[in-house]
N, C-alpha and C positions, 0 to 999 in steps of 0.2 A: 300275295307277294308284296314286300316292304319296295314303296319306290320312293324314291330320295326328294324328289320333286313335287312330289302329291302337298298341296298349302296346308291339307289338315293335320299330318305331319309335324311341318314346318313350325305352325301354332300349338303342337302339343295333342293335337284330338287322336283319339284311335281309328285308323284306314275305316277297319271294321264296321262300329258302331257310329262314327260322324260325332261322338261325343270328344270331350277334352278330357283329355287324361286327368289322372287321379292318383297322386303322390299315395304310396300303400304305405308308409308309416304315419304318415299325420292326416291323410285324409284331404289335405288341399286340395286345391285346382293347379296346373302348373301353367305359367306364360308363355311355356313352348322354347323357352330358350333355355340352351343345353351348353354346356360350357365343359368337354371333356369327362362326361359322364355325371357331371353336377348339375343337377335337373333346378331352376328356378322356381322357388313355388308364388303361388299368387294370393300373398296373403292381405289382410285389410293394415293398411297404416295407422300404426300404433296410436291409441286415441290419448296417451299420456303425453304424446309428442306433440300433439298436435293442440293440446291444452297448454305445452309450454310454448310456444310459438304462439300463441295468444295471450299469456298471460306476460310474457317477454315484449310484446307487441306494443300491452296497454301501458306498462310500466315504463316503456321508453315514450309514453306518448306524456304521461304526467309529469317524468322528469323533464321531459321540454317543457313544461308549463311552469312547475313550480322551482327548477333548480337551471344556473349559469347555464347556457347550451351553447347558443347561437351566435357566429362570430358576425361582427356587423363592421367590418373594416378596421376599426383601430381599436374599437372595445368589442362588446358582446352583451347580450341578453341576460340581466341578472334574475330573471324567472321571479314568479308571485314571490317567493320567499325572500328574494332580498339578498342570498347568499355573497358574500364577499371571500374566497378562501386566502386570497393575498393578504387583505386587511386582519383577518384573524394570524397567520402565520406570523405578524407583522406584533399583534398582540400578544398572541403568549411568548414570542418572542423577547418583548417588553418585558412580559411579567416574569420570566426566566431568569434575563440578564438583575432586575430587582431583587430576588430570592439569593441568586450568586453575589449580589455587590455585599449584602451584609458582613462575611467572612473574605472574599477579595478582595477587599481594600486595605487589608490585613496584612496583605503583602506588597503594598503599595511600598514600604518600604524594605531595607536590606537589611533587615537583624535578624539573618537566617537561624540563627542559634536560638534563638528565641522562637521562631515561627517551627525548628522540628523538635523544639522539647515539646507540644503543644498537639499531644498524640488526637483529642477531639478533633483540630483542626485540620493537622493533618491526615485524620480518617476521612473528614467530609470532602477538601480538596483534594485527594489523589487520584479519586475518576474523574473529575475536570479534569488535572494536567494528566491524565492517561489519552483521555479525550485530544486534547491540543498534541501532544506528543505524535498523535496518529493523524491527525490532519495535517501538520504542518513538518514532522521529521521523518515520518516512519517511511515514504517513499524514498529516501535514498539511505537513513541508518536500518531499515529493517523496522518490523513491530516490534519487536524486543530489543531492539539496540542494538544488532547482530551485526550490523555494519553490510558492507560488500562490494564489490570491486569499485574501485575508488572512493569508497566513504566508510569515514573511521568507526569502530567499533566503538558503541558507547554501555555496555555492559562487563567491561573486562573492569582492571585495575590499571590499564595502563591508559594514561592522558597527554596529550599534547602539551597543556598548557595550565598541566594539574588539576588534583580533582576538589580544589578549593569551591564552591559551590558560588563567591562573587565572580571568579575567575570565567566559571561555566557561563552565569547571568553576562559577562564583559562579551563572550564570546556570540552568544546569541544573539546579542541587542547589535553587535557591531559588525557580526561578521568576520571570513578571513579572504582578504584581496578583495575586497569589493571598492565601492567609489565612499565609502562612509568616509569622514575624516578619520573618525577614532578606530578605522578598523587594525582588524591583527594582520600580519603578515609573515605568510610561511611559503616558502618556494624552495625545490632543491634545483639547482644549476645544475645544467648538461656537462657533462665530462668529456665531452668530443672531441676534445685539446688533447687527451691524455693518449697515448698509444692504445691500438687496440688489441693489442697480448696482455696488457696490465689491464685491461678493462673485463676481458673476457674470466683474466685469474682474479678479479677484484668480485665478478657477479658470484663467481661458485666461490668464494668466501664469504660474502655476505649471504648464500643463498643455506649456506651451510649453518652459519649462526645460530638460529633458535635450536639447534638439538645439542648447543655448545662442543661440537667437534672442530674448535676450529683452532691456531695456534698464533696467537697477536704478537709473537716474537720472529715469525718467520718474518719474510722478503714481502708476500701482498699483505702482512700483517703490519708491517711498515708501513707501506701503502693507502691502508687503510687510516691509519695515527694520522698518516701527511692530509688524506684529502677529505675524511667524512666526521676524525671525533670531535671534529670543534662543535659539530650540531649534535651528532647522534650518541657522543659518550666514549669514553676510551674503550668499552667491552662494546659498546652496541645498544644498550639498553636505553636509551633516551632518557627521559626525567629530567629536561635542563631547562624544561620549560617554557620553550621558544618556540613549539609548533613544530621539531622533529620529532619522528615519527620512531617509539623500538622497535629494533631490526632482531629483538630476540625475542622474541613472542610468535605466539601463531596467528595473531591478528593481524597481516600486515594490509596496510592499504590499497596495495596494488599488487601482491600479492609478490610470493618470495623463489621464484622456479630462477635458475640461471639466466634463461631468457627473457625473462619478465626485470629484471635488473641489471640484463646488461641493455635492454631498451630505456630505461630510467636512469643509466648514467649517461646514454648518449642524444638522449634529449631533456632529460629535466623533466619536474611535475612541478605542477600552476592549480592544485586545486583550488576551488573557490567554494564558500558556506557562505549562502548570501546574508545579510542582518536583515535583522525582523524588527528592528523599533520601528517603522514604519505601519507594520500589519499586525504586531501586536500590543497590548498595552504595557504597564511597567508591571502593572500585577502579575500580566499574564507568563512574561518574561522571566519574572523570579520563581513564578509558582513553577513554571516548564525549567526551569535552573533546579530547581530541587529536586523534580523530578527526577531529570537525566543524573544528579546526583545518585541518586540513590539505586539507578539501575545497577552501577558498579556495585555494589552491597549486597553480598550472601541470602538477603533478608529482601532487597529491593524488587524484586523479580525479574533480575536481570541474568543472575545464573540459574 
């Protein structure tokens, strides 16, 4: 009779015989421990495992010897070898920016017309400014220039401040609302003044816009004439080059729902694009001018 209690049991061995039991498919020994019908067997520890834990052992023992390990308060252990990995980052680094100066210096000045007839050049610098594009724009314009809530699309055909390609470089280097002297400045005023029954018919007119169902001769079409076309255009379409924004596109900034504009007449927008002459160079500036130029461009890969 099986008793629950009996140790040899407990260990795996059979009552009967005083032996350990004996897994019948593979022939092991078993540890005695049973886990819901899942018998434990009691096999030797893999000898490949136990070669890599030695051979992982010795390998960590020489890299402490021969390679940087060891921190020693404010520096650390440069090992037999001597290794520097900063000082080398530091050199090809060097030798990077030396390879690049040859052809950016090229755009050191602004004879754009010149610099995109110049298709060699233009082939070798466009992964550079793809490069700078993504480190320093593409968090708030998107990686393709896609724009998105509150920052303007730079792959369409429609520009703030035109798609002159000096205009773009003024724009970079300067910024809009910042503390530059030379910076650009575009702000829409809150309409809070205005009644808010003209405000509420003023946002589903402008919200209406881009699909042009809208009729600029009625009562908020007046409305519209008296308070927004001196920035945005008699129809809406901006192009006047002063940093308003077209209200007939589907790229809008802040995006074009009734509520979404009737919040924007009654508080105003303050966007800011900070300027980069301070972080970038003048190369770098006109080369990332061309750049964003050409995203608007069938061809730029912007559409």
């Amino acid at each position: 009779m099986s008793n629950p209690t009996d140790p040899r049991q407990l260990l795996g061995a059979d009552p009967h015989t005083g032996n350990r039991k004996i897994d019948p498919v593979t022939g092991y020994d078993t540890t005695g421990h049973d886990w819901g019908g899942i018998t434990e067997l009691n096999t030797a520890f893999p000898k490949v495992v136990i070669w890599a834990l030695v051979l992982t052992f010795l390998y960590s023992v020489i890299a402490w010897i021969l390679l940087p390990a060891w921190p020693t308060g404010r520096d650390y252990t440069r090992g037999l070898l001597g290794l520097n990995q900063g000082e080398e980052a530091v050199s090809d680094f060097r030798d990077l920016s030396e390879v690049r100066q040859d052809w950016l210096s090229r755009f050191e000045g602004e004879n754009f017309v010149a610099l995109q007839s110049d298709a060699t050049l233009m082939a070798t610098a466009m992964p550079a400014a793809a490069r700078l594009f993504a480190d320093n724009c593409a968090a708030c314009h998107g990686t393709n220039g896609q724009g998105g809530p509150g920052f303007p699309v730079l792959s369409d055909e429609t520009w703030l401040w035109g798609d002159d390609t000096e205009e773009i470089a003024t724009t970079i280097r300067h910024g809009i609302n910042t503390e530059d002297p030379d910076t650009r400045y575009a702000e829409m005023p809150a309409f809070d003044w205005m009644e808010r029954s003209d405000r509420l018919a003023l946002a589903e007119f402008v919200s209406e816009m881009p699909g042009g169902a809208v009729d600029f001769e009625s009562s908020v079409g007046t409305v519209f004439a008296e308070n927004c076309s001196s920035c945005h255009g008699s129809t809406g379409a901006g192009g006047l080059e002063i940093g308003a924004p077209s209200l007939t596109d589907e790229a809008v900034i802040y995006g074009q729902n009734p509520g979404t504009v009737m919040q924007t007449l009654r508080r105003g927008r303050h966007g800011v694009m900070p300027a980069w002459n301070g972080r970038l160079s003048e190369a770098e500036i006109n080369l990332l001018a061309l750049y964003v130029a050409r995203l608007g461009q069938p061809a730029g890969g912007g559409q």
